[in-house]
C-alpha positions as CSV (number, residue, x, y, z in Angstrom):
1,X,-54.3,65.1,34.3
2,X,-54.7,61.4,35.2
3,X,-54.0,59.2,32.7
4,X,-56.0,55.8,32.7
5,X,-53.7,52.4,32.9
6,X,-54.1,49.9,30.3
7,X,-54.7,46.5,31.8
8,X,-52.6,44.0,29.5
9,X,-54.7,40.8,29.7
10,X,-52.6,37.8,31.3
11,X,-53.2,35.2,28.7
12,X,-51.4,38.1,26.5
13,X,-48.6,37.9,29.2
14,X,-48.3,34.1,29.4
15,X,-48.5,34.2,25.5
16,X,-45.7,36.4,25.5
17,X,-43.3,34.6,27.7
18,X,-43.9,31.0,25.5
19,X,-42.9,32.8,22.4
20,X,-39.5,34.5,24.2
21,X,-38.9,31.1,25.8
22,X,-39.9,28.9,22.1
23,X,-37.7,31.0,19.9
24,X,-34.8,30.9,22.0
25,X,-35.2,26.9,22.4
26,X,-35.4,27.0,18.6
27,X,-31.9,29.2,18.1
28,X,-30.4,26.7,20.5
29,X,-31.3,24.0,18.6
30,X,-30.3,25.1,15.5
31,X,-26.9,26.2,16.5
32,X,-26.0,23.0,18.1
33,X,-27.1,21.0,15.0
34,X,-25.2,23.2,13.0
35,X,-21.8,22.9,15.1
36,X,-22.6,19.1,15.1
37,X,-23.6,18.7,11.2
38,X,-19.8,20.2,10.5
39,X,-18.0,18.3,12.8
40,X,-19.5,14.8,11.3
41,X,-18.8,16.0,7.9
42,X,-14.8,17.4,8.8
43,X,-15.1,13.9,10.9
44,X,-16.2,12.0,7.4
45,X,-14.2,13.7,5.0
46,X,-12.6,10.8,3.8
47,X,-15.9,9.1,2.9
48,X,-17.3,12.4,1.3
49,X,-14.3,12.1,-1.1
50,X,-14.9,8.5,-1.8
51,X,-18.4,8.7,-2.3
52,X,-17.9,11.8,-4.8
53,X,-15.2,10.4,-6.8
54,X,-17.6,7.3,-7.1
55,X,-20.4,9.6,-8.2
56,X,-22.0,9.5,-11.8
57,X,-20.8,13.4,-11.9
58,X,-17.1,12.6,-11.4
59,X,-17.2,9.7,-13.5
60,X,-18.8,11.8,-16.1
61,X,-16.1,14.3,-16.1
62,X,-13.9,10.9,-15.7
63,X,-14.4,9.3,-19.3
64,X,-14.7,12.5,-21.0
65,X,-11.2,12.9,-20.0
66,X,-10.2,9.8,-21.2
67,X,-12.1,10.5,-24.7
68,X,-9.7,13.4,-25.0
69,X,-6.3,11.6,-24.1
70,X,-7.6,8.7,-26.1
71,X,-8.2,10.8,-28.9
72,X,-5.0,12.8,-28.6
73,X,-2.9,9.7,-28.6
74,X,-4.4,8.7,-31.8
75,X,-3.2,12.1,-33.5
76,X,0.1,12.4,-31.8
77,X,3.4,11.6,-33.3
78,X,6.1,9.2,-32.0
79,X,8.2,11.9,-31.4
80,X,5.9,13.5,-29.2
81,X,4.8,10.6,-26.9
82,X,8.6,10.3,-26.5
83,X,8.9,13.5,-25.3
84,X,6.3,13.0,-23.0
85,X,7.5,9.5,-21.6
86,X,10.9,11.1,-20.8
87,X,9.7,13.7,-19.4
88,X,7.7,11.8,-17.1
89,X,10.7,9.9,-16.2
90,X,12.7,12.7,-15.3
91,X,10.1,13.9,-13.1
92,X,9.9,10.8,-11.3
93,X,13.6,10.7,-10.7
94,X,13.2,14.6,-9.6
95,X,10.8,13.0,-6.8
96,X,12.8,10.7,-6.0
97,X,16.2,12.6,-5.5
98,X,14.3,15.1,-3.4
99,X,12.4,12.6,-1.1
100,X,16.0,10.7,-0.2
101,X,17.2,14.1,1.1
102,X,14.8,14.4,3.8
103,X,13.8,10.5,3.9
104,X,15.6,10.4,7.4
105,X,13.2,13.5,8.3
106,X,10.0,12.3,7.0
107,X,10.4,8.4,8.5
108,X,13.4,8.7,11.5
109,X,14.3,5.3,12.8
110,X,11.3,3.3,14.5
111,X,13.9,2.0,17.4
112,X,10.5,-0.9,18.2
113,X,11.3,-2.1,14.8
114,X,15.1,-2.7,15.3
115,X,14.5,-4.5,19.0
116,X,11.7,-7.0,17.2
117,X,14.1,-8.0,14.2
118,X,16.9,-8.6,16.9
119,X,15.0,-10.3,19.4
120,X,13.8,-12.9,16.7
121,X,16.4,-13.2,13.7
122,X,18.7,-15.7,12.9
123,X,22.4,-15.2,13.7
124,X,24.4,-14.6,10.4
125,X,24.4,-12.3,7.4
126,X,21.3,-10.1,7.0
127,X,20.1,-8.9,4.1
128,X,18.2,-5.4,3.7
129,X,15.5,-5.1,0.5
130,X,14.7,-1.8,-0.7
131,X,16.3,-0.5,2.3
132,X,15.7,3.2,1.5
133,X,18.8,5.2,3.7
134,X,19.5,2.2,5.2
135,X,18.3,3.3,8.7
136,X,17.7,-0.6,10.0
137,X,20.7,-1.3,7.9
138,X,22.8,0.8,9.8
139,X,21.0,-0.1,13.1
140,X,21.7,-3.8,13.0
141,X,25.2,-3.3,11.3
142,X,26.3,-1.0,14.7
143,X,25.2,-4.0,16.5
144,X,27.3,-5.7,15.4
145,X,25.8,-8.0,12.7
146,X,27.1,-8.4,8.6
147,X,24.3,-6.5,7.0
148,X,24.3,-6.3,2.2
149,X,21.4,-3.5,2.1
150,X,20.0,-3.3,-1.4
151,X,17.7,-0.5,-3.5
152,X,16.6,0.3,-6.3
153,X,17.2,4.0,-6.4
154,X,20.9,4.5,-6.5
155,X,20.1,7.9,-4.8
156,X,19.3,5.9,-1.5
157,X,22.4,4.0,-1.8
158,X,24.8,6.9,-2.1
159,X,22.8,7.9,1.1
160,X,23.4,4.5,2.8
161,X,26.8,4.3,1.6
162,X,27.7,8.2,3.3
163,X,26.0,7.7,6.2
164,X,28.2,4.1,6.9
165,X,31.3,6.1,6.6
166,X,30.4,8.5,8.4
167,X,29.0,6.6,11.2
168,X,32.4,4.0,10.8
169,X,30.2,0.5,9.7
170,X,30.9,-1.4,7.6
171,X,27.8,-2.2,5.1
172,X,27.6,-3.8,1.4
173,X,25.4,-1.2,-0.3
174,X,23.9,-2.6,-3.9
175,X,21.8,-1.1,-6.3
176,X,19.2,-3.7,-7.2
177,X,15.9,-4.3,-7.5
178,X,13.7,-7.2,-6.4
179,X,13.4,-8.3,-9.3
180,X,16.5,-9.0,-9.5
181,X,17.5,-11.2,-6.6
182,X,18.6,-14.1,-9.1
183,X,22.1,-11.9,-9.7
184,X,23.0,-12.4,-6.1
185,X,21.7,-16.0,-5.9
186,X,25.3,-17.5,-4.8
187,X,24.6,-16.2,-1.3
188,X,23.2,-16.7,1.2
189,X,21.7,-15.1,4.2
190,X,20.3,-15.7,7.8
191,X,17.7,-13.3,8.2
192,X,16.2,-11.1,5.1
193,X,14.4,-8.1,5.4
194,X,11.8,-6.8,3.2
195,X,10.4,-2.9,5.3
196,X,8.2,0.3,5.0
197,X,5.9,-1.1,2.5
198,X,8.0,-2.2,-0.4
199,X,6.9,-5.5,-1.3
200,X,3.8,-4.2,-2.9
201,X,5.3,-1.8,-5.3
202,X,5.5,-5.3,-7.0
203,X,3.5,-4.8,-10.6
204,X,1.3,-7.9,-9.9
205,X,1.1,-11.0,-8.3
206,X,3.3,-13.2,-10.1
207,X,6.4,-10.9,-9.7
208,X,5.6,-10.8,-6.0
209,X,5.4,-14.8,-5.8
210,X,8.9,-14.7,-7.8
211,X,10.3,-12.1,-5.3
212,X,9.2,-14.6,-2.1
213,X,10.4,-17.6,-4.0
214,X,13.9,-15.9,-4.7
215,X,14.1,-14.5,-0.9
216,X,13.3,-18.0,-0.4
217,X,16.5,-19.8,-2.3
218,X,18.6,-17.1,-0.5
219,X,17.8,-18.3,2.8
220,X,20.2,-20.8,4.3
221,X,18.4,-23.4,6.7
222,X,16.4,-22.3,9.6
223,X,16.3,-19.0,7.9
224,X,13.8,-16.0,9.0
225,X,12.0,-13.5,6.6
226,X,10.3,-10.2,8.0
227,X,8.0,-8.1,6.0
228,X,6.4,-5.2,6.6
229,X,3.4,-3.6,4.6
230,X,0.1,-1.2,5.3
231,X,-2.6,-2.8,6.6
232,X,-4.6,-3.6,3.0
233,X,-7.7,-5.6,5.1
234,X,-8.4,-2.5,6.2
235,X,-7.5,-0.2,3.5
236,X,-9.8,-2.3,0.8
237,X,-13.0,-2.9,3.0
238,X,-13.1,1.0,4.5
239,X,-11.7,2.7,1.4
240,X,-9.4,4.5,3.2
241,X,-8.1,7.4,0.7
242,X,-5.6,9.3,3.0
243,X,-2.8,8.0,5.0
244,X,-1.4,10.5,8.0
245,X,0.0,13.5,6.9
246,X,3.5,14.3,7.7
247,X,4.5,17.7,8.5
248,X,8.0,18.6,10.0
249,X,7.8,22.6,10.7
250,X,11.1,22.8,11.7
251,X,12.8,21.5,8.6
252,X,9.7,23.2,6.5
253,X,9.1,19.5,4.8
254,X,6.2,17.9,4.5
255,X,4.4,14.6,2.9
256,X,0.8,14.4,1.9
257,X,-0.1,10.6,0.8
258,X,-3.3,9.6,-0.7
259,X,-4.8,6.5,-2.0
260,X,-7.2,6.4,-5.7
261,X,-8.9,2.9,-5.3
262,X,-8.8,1.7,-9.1
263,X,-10.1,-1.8,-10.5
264,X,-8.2,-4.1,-7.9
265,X,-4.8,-2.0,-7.3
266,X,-4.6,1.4,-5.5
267,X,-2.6,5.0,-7.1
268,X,-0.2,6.4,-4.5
269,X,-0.2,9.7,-4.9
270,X,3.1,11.8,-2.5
271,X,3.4,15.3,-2.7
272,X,6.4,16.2,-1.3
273,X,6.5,19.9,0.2
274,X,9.8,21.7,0.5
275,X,10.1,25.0,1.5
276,X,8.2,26.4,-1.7
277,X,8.8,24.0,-3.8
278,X,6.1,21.3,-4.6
279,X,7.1,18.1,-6.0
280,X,4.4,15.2,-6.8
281,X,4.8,11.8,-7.9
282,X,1.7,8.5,-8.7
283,X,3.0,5.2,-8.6
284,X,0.3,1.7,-8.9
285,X,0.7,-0.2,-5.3
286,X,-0.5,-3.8,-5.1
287,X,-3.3,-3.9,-2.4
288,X,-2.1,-7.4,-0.8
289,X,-3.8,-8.9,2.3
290,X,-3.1,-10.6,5.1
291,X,-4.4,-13.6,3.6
292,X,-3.3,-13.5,0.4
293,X,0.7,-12.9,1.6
294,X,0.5,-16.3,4.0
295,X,-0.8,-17.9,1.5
296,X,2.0,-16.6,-1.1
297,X,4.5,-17.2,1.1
298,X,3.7,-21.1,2.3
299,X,3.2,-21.6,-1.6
300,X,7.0,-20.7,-2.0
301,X,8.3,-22.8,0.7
302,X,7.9,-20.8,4.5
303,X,6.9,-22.3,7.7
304,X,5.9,-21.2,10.9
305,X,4.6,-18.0,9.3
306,X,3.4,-15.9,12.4
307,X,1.6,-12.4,11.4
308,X,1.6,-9.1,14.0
309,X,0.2,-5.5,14.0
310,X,3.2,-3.7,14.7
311,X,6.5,-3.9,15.8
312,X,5.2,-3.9,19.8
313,X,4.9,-8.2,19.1
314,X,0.8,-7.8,19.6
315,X,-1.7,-10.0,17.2
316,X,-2.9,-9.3,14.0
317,X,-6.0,-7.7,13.8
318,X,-8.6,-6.2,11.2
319,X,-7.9,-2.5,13.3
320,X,-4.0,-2.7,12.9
321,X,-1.6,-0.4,11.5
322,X,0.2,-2.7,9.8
323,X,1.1,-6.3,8.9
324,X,4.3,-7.4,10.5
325,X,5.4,-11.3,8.8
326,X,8.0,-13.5,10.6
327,X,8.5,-16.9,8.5
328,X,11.2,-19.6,8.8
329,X,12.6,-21.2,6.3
330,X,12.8,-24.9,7.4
């Protein structure tokens, strides 16, 4: 039996092979703006989190908090906002014991920093402020230089004060804070310096213009000062909210920094990863410029105040890492 053949028309055909050829186009498209919409976002992650912390719905949720801790202070005892204080306290030292264990595993030695301070100080007796473990301490002591490193956690200077035995220095090792420079204010020193962000754990202004003018009287003639903070130009004006994240497998450490922008200061926020265990600590930083710290600094007394954006010696710029201060004392 012959059975008759069914002649498809060829504008059915052509009709056909546009749809094929349009619907694949279209799943092509979609994917790649799909794998591209994600990676901008993972990309801008930083800026979602600012712009939803910023949001009317987070600030909502924001002072309704607030209502409740305001409203709780007002029924709570002495006895209890005591507690709480001290408890707080003892967490903060917790932190703080913790994080000088592994401080020489979280920030080794910068070796860059060490040749810059030597290639430019002033020969004599160096002074170290909130030296941490006393890494640069140590560094310039081996040397060969007279090094008084100072800190405020007396944690760090039991660390400073091991690590110079065992390493056969000799190195003055005083627990004291900045604010307290006046108690040593019958020395004097050649080259004082102030690293790894420290100056702006200052509570405000005025305490950091007393700091610089106290670093200042303990500077004999001809003098140098190096400082060393986060790059704040760049902080404020791209609200930056996370700094690199430090992660050391091997020792199973690691430290997760974040910034909360707040009025004109910044919350540091470290969460300090051992093993297991989680430990987290908020401290208020003073957001301090570039301008703002030659300005401080020439109203206290220094000359010659040269600004760089790391320890390689290059310019200052808007993009650096840092800001690196050398200033003379003349």
């Amino acid at each position: 039996m012959n059975v008759p053949r069914i002649k498809i028309p060829q504008h059915w055909k052509t009709t056909t092979v546009l749809y094929w050829k349009n619907f694949k186009t279209w799943w092509l498209h979609l994917w790649k703006n799909f794998k591209t919409g994600w990676f901008h976002f993972w990309k801008n992650w930083h800026y979602v989190k600012y712009y939803y912390y910023n949001s009317s719905r987070h600030l909502k949720k924001t002072r309704k908090y607030h209502r409740k801790l305001r409203a709780l202070k007002k029924t709570a005892t002495c006895d209890i906002l005591t507690t709480y204080s001290n408890k707080n306290e003892a967490d903060q030292m917790e932190f703080y014991k913790q994080l000088s264990k592994y401080y020489d595993i979280l920030f080794p030695l910068n070796i860059q920093s060490v040749t810059f301070i030597k290639e430019r100080l002033t020969e004599g007796e160096i002074l170290d402020l909130a030296a941490g473990t006393g890494n640069h301490a140590l560094a310039l002591a081996k040397l060969g230089f007279s090094v008084t490193a100072t800190d405020l956690d007396e944690n760090m200077i039991k660390a400073i004060e091991e690590k110079a035995t065992k390493d056969d220095v000799c190195i003055s090792a005083v627990p004291l804070a900045m604010e307290q420079l006046e108690e040593i204010r019958d020395k004097q020193f050649s080259t004082i310096i102030c690293l790894g962000n420290s100056l702006v754990h200052l509570n405000n202004i005025n305490a950091v213009t007393k700091a610089l003018s106290d670093i200042h009287n303990l500077l004999c003639h001809d003098g140098k000062l190096f400082i060393q903070i986060v790059n704040y130009d760049r902080v404020l004006k791209e609200g930056i909210t996370e700094l690199p994240y430090i992660n050391r497998e091997k020792e199973q450490v690691s430290f997760r920094r974040s910034y909360l922008h707040k009025d004109q200061g910044i919350i540091f926020k470290g969460v300090l990863s051992v093993g297991e265990e989680i430990l987290e600590n908020e401290v208020s930083l003073l957001p301090i410029t570039s301008q703002q710290l030659v300005d401080l600094l020439a109203s206290v007394g220094f000359k010659n105040i040269n600004l760089f954006g790391s320890f390689k010696g290059e310019p200052f710029e808007l993009n650096s890492p840092a800001i690196i201060v050398e200033a003379s004392n003349e």
